[in-house]
N, C-alpha and C positions, 0 to 999 in steps of 0.2 A: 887220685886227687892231686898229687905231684905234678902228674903229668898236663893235666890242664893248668895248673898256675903257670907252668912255665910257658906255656907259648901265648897266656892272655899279657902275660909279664912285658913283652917285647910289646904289645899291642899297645899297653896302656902310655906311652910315651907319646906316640905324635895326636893322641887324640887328648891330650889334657890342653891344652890351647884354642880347640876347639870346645872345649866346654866353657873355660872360660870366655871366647867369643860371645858363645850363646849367652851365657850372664849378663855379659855386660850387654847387649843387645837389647836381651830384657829390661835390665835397668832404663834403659835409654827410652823404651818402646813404653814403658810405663810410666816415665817421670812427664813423654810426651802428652801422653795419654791426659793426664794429672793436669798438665799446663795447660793443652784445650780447652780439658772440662771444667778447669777454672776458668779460663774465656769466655767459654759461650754462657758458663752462670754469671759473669760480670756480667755478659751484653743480655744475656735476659734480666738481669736486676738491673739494668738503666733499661731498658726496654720498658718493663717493667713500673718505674720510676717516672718514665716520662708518660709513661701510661696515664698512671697517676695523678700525675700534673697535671695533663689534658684534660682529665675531669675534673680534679681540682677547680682549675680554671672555667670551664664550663656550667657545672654549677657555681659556681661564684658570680657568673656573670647572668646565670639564670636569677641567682637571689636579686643582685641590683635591681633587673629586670622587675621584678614582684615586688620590690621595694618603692621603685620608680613608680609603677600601675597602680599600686595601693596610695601613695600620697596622692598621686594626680585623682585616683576616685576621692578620697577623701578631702580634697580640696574641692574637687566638681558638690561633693555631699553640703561641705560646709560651704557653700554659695549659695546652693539651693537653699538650705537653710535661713542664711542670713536673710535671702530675696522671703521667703515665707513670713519670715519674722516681720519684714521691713512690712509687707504687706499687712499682715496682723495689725501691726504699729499703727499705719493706716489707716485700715477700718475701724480702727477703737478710736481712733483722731477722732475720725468720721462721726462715730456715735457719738462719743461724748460733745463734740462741735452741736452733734443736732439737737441733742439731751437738753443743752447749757443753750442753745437758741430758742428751743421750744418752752424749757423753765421761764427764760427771760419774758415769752412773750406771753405764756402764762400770768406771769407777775404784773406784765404790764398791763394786760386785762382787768388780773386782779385789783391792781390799783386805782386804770379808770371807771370799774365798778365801782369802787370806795367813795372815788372822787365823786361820783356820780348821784349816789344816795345822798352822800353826804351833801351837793349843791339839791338833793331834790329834799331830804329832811328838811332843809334852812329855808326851800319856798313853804313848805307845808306849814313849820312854823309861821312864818308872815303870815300866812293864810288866816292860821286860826290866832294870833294879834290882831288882823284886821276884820275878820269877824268879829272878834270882842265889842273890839270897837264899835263895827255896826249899830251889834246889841246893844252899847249902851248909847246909842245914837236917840234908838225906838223910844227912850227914857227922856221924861221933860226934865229941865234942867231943874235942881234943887231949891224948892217952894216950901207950900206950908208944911211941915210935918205931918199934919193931919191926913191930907192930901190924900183920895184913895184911886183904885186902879180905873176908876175911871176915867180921870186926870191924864194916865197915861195911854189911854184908849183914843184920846180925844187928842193928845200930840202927835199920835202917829198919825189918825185922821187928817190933821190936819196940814202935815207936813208928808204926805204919801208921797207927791212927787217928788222934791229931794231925795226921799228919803230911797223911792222905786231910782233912783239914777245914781244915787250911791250903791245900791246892790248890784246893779247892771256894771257899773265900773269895777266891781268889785268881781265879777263874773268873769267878766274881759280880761281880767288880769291872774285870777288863781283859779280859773276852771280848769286846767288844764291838772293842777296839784290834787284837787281834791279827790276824795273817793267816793264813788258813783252815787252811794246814798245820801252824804252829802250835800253833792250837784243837786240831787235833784230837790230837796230841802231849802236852796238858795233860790231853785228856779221856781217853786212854791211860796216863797215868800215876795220873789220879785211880782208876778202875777196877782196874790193878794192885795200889795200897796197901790198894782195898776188899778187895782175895781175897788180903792177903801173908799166913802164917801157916796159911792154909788146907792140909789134906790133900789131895793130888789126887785122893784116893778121897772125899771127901764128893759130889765133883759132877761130871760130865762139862766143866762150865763152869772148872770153877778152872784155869785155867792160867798164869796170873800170877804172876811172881816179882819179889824184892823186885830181881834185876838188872833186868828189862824196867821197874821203875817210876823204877831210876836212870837207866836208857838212855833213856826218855821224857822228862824233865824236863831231862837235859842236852843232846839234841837239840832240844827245843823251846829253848833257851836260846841253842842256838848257833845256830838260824834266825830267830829273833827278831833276835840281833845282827846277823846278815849283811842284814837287810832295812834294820833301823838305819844300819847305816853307808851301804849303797846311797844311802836317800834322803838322809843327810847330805854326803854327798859327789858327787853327781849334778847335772851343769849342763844344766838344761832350759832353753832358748830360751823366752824371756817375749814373748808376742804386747802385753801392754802395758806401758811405764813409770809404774810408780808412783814418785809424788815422793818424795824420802826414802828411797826403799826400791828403790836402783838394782841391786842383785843378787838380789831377792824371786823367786819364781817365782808367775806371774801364771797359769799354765793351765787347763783345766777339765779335770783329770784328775783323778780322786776321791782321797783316800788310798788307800794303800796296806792290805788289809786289811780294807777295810772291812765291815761287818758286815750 
């Protein structure tokens, strides 16, 4: 055992500086090492970093993008929109413009109807005033009390022609108001005052008396009246309200009469 420590003895002197070399070698080779791989993890963490950013920035400008597209649709939306609406707007003008034309000209119907009755009521009336009048034409004027109907049989006799050119004017003027059985009543009694007076032997036609021309004139007078009061007294259901004129009869039924 001696004998080997002493000759490793001598040995161990010029190699202690070389261990030390190597140490510090190490150290050196490891701190190198160390600084590197701190380097290249900096440059890969900005690498890294900008990486990042790059997307960052990418979708960022992607969002604008999708921001930009969605307003611009949504402005394209609410145009079309507003154009639909304006058009709606429009057409509802439209209708109600025709609604409120077509009411109007309703009304105005209705009214010259109104008008219309109401100037053919007012001939009717004259009608049957001047009828009265006829009748009490056919009538001698006021005598004896006693006086009986054959007094008035013999006025009419004797005043036929007057009396036939008073009904004739009276034709000429309200035939056109009266109602058919009426007319024919007037023109019944016009023809009897033509043949009163007459023999029954001049003609096989004469058969006219001056009664049948009183009975004709007083029943056209009293269906004259009954038609008058009918429609003065008649509540017809009005399919429209005209303003003003809230109990008017608005219908499309002709007068009464008509000619």
């Amino acid at each position: 055992m001696g004998v080997v420590t002493d000759w490793l003895v001598p040995l161990a002197g010029p190699l202690v500086p070389v261990a030390i070399v190597a140490f510090v070698g190490r150290e050196w080779i490891s701190k190198t090492l160390t600084l590197l791989v701190t380097r290249e993890t900096e440059a890969l963490k900005a690498a890294h970093q900008q990486t990042i950013e790059a997307q960052k920035a990418v979708q960022i400008k992607a969002l604008e993008d999708f921001k930009q597209e969605n307003q611009r649709a949504a402005e394209e939306r609410n145009r079309a929109f507003q154009r639909e609406l304006e058009d709606i707007r429009r057409a509802q003008h439209l209708t109600f413009e025709s609604a409120r034309h077509e009411y109007s000209r309703s009304l105005e119907a209705a009214r010259a109807r109104i008008q219309r009755e109401e100037q053919w009521f007012a001939r009717k009336l004259d009608a049957l005033v001047r009828l009265n009048e006829l009748a009490l034409s056919l009538l001698p004027p006021p005598g004896r009390p006693d006086a009986d109907w054959n007094v008035v049989l013999a006025h009419i006799e004797e005043n036929s022609e007057p009396l036939r050119e008073e009904v004739r004017a009276y034709r000429c003027t309200f035939e056109v108001f009266l109602p058919p059985e009426v007319r024919e009543l007037v023109e019944r009694a016009e023809q009897c005052l033509a043949f009163c007076g007459f023999d029954p032997r001049d003609g096989p036609n004469v058969e006219a008396t001056e009664q049948d021309a009183w009975d004709a004139v007083t029943q056209a007078r009293d269906t004259l009246r009954a038609h008058v009061d009918a429609e003065r007294i008649a509540e017809r259901p009005s399919p429209l309200s005209v303003p003003g004129r809230p109990h008017e009869d608005a219908s499309d039924a002709q007068p009464t009469g008509t000619a």
